[in-house]
C-alpha positions in Angstrom: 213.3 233.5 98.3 217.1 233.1 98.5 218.8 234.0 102.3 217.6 237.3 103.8 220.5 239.8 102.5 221.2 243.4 103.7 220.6 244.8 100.2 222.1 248.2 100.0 219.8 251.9 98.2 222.6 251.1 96.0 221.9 247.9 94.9 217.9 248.7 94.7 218.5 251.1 92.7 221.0 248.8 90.2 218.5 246.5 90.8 216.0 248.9 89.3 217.5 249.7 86.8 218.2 245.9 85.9 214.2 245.5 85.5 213.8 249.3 84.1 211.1 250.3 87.2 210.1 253.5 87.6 210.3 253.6 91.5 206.0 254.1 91.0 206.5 251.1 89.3 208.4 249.3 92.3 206.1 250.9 94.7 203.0 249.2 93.0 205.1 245.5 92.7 206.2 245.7 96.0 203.6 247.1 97.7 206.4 249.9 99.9 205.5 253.4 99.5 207.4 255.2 96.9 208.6 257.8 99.1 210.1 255.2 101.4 211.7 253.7 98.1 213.0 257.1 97.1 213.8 258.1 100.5 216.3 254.6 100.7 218.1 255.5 97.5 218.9 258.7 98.4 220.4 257.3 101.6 218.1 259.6 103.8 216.6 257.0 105.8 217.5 253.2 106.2 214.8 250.6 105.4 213.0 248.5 107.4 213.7 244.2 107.3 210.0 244.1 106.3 210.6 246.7 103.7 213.6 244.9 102.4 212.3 241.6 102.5 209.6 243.2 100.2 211.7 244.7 98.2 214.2 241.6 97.5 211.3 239.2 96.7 209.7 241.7 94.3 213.0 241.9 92.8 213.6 237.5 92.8 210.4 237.6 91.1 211.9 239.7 88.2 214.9 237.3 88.1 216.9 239.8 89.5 219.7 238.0 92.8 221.4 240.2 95.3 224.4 237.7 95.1 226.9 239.5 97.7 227.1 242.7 99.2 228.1 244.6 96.5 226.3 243.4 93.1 223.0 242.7 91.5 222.9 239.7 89.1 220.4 239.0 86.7 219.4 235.5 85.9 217.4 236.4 82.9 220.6 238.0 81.3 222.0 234.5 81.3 219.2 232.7 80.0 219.3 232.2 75.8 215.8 232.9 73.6 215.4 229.1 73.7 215.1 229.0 77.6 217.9 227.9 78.3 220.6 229.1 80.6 224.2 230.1 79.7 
């Protein structure tokens, strides 16, 4: 796993989208409740560094990077159908 980041609800929700998770889907990956996961979107509580942690590896897995605070990257996106990477 890459440097623990302060990944924002923003970004897990980009990051979501990225990998097209239902947050039950995320839930079930990550093994965080999916009313923690919905309540840290919405910005109505603030997540836990285990819950991060969690979430950020799930999403690594995926081949989705939290390169700074602001985007969401996707490896995969740069990869071409033989494998190789852009």
């Amino acid at each position: 796993m890459s440097p623990i980041k302060r990944i924002s609800s923003g970004q897990v929700r980009a990051a979501r989208g990225f990998a097209a998770w239902s947050i039950d889907e995320l839930s079930a990956k990550s093994g965080v409740a999916t009313n923690t996961i919905s309540r840290f979107e919405r910005g109505r509580v603030e997540a836990t560094l285990e819950t991060l942690l969690k979430l950020q590896a799930t999403f690594e897995q995926e081949g989705i990077d939290f390169p700074d605070d602001f985007t969401v990257s996707s490896r995969r996106m740069k990869e071409k159908s033989d494998g190789s990477v852009v």
